[in-house]
N, C-alpha and C positions, 0 to 999 in steps of 0.2 A: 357297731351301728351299720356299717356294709356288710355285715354276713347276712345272707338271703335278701337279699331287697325287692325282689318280688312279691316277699309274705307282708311286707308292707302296704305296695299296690293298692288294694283298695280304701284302706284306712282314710280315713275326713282328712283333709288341710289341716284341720286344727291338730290332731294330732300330730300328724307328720311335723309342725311349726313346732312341737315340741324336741323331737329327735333333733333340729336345724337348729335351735337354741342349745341346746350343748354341742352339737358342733362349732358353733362359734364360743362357747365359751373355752372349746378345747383349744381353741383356733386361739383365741388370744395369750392362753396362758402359753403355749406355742411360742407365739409371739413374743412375748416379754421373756422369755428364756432364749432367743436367738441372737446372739453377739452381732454389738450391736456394725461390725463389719461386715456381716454377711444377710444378704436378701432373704427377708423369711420365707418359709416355705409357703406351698398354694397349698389351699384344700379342696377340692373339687364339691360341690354342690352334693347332697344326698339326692337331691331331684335327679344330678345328673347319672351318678351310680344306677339308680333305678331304671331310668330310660337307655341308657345301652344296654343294662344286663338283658330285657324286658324284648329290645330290638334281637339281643343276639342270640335269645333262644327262638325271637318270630324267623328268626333266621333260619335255624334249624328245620324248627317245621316246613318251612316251604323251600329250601334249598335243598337241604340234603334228605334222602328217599329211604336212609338205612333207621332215622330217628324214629324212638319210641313214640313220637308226641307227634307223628303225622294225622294221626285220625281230629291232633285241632285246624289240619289244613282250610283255611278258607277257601269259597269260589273266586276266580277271578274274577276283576270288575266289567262291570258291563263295556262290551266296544264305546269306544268313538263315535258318535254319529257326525261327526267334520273333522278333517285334521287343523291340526298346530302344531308348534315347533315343538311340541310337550308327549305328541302322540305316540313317539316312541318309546315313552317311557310308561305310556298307561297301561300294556301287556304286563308292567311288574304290579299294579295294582291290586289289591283282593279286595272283597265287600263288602263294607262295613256294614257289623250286627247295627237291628233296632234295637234300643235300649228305652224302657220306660220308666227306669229309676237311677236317682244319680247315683246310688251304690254297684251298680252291674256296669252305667257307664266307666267310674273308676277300673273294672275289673279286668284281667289281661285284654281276653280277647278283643272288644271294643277298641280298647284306648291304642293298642298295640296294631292294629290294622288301621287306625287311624294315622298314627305315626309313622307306620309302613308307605302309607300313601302318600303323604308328605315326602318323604325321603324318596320315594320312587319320582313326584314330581318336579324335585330339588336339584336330584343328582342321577349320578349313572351309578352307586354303591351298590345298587344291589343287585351289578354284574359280576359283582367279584367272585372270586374261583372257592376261598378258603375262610373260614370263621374268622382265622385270627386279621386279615388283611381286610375282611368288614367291621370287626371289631373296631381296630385301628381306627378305621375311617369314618367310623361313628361317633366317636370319642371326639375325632377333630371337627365332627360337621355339626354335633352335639354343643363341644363349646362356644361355636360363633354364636349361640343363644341364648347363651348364659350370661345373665345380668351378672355385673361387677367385673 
């Protein structure tokens, strides 16, 4: 259920709500097998799988110059017309598409420069040097927002 979760991406809620119901069903039979000394394991959200994988290829395209997938490079976002403590973070910002259906809004691009911009407003991650050292940091800035 984590192999490719991009190809998921646009799929309805509902569906997706069905993948998350057997992960929880895995999740407990998991559970009921783990003595009962030792902490069970954590499952990570399928939402959240998707949003880092989703962040560390928008990573690609706009970080590194050698990637096949540069031609999905966004514009950057428009200036500042006043500064804030935030204004140095808006250079990492790109465009967000118009979207006039909720299935393109689910679809990388959109939802993923949406998210981009969030994280570029949130933090300084997307000065990092290396995939694996934004991955990392996405994973942990990812779970502050995970319900449960």
């Amino acid at each position: 259920m984590e192999y490719s979760p991009l190809a998921w991406l646009s799929y309805p809620p509902t569906h997706l709500a069905f993948l998350d119901t057997v992960q929880n069903r895995a999740q407990r039979l998991v559970e009921r097998k783990t003595p009962v000394n030792e902490p069970p394991p954590h499952f990570q959200s399928l939402q959240h799988w998707r949003d880092v994988a989703g962040l560390c290829v928008f990573y690609k395209i706009h970080k590194e110059n050698s990637s096949p997938l540069t031609s999905l490079r966004l514009p950057p976002a428009d200036a500042p017309t006043y500064g804030t403590r935030n204004a140095s973070n808006r250079i990492q910002e790109v465009q967000v598409l118009f979207t006039r259906t909720e299935l393109y809004l689910r679809s990388f691009l959109p939802k993923f420069s949406r998210m981009w911009n969030i994280l570029a407003q949130q933090t300084n991650l997307l000065y990092l040097d290396t995939l694996q050292l934004f991955k990392s940091a996405v994973n942990a800035w990812r779970l502050q927002y995970e319900p449960g």
